[in-house]
N, C-alpha and C positions, 0 to 999 in steps of 0.2 A: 167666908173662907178666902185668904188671900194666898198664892201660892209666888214664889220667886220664879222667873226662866232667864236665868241668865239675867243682863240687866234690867227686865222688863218685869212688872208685878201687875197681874191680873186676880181681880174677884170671880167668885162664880154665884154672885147672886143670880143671875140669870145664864141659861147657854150660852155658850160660847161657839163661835163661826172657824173651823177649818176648813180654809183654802187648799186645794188641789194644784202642786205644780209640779208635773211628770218634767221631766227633761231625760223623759226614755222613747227610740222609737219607736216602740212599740205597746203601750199602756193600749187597755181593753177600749176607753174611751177617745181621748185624746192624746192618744202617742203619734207624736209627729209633732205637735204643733210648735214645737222650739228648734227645731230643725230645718236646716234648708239647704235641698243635694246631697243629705244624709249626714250634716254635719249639725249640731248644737250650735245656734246662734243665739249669743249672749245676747244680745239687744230682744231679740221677743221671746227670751224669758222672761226679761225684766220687764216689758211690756205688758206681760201680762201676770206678775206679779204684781205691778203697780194698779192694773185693773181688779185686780180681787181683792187690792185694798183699799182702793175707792168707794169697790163695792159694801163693805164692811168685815173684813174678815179680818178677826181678831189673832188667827194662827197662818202663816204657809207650812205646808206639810210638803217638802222638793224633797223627791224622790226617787234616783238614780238607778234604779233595776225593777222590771215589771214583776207584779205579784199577781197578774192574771192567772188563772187555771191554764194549766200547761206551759207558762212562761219559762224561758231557758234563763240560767243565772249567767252574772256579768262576772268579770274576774275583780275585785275589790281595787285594783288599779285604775279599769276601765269605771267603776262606779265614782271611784274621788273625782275624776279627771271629769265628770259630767257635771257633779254637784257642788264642787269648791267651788267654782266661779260664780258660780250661782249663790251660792250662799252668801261670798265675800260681797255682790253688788247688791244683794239685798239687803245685808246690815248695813253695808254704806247709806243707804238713798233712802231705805222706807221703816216707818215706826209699826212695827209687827213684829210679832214672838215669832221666829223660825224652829218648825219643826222638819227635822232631818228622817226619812221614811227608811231604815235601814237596820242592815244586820251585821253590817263590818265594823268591826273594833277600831280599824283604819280611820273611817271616814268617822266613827265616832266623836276618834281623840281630835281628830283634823276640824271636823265642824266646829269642836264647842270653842276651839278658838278661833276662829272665823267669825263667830257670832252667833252661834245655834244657841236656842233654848230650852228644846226639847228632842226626849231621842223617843223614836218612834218605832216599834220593832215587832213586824209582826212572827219574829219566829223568841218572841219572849224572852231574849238574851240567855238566848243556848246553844248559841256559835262560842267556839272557843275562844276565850278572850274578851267577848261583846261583856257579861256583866262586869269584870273589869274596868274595863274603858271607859261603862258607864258610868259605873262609880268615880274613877279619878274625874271624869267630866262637872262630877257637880250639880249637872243638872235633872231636872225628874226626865221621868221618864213612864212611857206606856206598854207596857206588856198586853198581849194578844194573844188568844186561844186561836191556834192549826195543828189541824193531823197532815202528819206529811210536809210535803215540801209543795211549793204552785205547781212543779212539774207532775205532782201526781194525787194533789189532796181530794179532789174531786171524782177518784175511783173507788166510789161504793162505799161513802163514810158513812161509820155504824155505830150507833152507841145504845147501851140499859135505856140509859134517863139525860139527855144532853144539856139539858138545865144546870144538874146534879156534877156530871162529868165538868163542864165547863168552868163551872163555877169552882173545884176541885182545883182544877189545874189553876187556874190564875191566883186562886188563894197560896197554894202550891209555892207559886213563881214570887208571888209577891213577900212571903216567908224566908225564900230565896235572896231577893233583893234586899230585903232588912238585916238580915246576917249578914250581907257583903258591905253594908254600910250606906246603903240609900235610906232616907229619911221615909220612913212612913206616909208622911204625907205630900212626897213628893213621886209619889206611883199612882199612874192612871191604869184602870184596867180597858180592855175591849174584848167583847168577847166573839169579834172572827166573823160577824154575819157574812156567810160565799167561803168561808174558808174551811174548809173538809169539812161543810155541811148539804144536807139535801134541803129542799123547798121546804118541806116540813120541819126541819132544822131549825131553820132561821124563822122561823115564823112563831112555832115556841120559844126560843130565844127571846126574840121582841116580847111576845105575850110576856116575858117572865122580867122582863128587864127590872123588872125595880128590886129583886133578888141582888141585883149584881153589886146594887151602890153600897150594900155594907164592906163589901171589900175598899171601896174605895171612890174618887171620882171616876166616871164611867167616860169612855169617848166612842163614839157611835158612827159606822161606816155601812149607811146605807146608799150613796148614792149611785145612784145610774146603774143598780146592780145587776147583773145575770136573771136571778130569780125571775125581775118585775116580768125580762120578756119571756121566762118560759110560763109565768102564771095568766098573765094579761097579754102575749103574743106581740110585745113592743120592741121595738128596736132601741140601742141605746138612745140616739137620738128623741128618741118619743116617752123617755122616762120620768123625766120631771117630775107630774102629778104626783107619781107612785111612791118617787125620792122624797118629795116635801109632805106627802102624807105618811110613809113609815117613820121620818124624820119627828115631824110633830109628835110620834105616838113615845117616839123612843124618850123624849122632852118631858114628858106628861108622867113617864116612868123614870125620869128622876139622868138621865145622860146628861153630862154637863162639859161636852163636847160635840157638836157635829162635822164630820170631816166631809165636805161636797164638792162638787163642781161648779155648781151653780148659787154662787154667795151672793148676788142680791137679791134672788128667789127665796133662799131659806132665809136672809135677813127680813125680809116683810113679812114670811109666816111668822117668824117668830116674833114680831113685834103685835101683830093682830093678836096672835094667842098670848102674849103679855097684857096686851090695854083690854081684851076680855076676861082673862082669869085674873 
């Protein structure tokens, strides 16, 4: 399976590496680290966009407004003004598929001429105007199961059967998207692992993951998550392990994405789990 992002064409004979690049200051992880005195410093974005792709990461996923639990929204002006610059020096300078982390119809149509190759949206393109935008953009794109918004998903989410439910919804969206005129095979699903779900949530999810690839390719956001420290008592810092062993499992069930933080880490599990399976 080869798929087009913009200029860039990628197989998915094996997973595929998304890079993590907040340029918000406030991301659950790493919010700040492109910032200095509270300002966005172009140079250590690019810094460290060019380090995740030394590392091996096959995607950046830059990302302009936090989607932590409880995170406050940016105004779609304040989001462009973070992420164009960033996008424009990284199609300039580096050979990687840019995915853009967003729900504005704005910085949609704005990226995909900049250089973007993929839209990334965890509210599913159901901001007014986002499938739209998508559609004239061209390029694929990833829809994502949340209840709620960050500011409130994580208040007592409940469901029948979350397998069932989830899997509903992005079949749902992706029906959605074909009728608007996106290509079938250019829809990735995710299905939301930390997003208006509880511990037991996500972890049947993962059990269930290989349900999810008939909808489509799958992209997988396990890293550094909440969960790991309220199950194993770790701090983000200390997540790793947890990240690249939910990671490998979500692999093994068929993800053919993983969006991380740590890309030369997930790069060597996944070559060990390659040269043995």
């Amino acid at each position: 399976m080869q798929i087009e992002f913009g200029s860039r064409v990628l197989d998915f004979v094996h997973p595929r590496i998304m890079g993590v690049l907040n340029v918000t200051p406030d991301s659950f992880y790493d919010g700040g680290a492109c910032y200095e005195n509270g300002v966005l410093n172009l140079d250590l974005a690019l810094r460290h966009a060019e380090r995740l792709v030394a590392e091996g990461a096959d995607f950046l996923d830059i990302g302009g407004e936090s989607t932590r639990p409880g995170a406050a929204p940016v105004s779609p002006e304040e989001e462009c003004d973070r992420v164009l610059p960033v996008v424009r020096a990284v199609a300039e300078r580096l050979d990687v598929v840019i995915s853009v982390d967003t729900s504005n119809p704005l910085l949609m149509r704005e990226a995909a001429i900049a250089g973007a190759g993929l839209i990334n949206d965890v509210r599913s393109l159901q901001v007014p105007g986002a499938l739209a935008a998508a559609v004239a953009s061209g390029l694929p794109v990833c829809v994502m199961h949340m209840i709620g918004t960050p500011a409130n998903m994580q208040q007592e989410p409940k469901y029948d059967d979350v397998v069932r439910e989830v899997k509903d919804f992005l079949a749902e969206r992706k029906q959605e998207c074909i009728g608007a005129g996106i290509s079938a095979e250019k829809i990735f699903v995710d299905p939301g692992i930390g997003f208006g779900k509880t511990d037991a949530h996500n972890l049947e999810l993962l059990k269930n993951l290989n349900q999810f690839c008939s909808l489509g390719p799958v992209l997988l956001g396990v890293s550094r998550k909440s969960m790991f420290g309220r199950l194993l008592g770790r701090a983000p810092s200390e997540r790793l392990p947890a990240s690249l062993a939910a990671g490998l499992i979500g692999c093994q069930k068929g993800a053919s994405i993983l969006r991380v933080h740590d890309v030369a880490a997930t790069r060597d599990a996944l070559e060990i789990w390659r040269l043995i399976g």
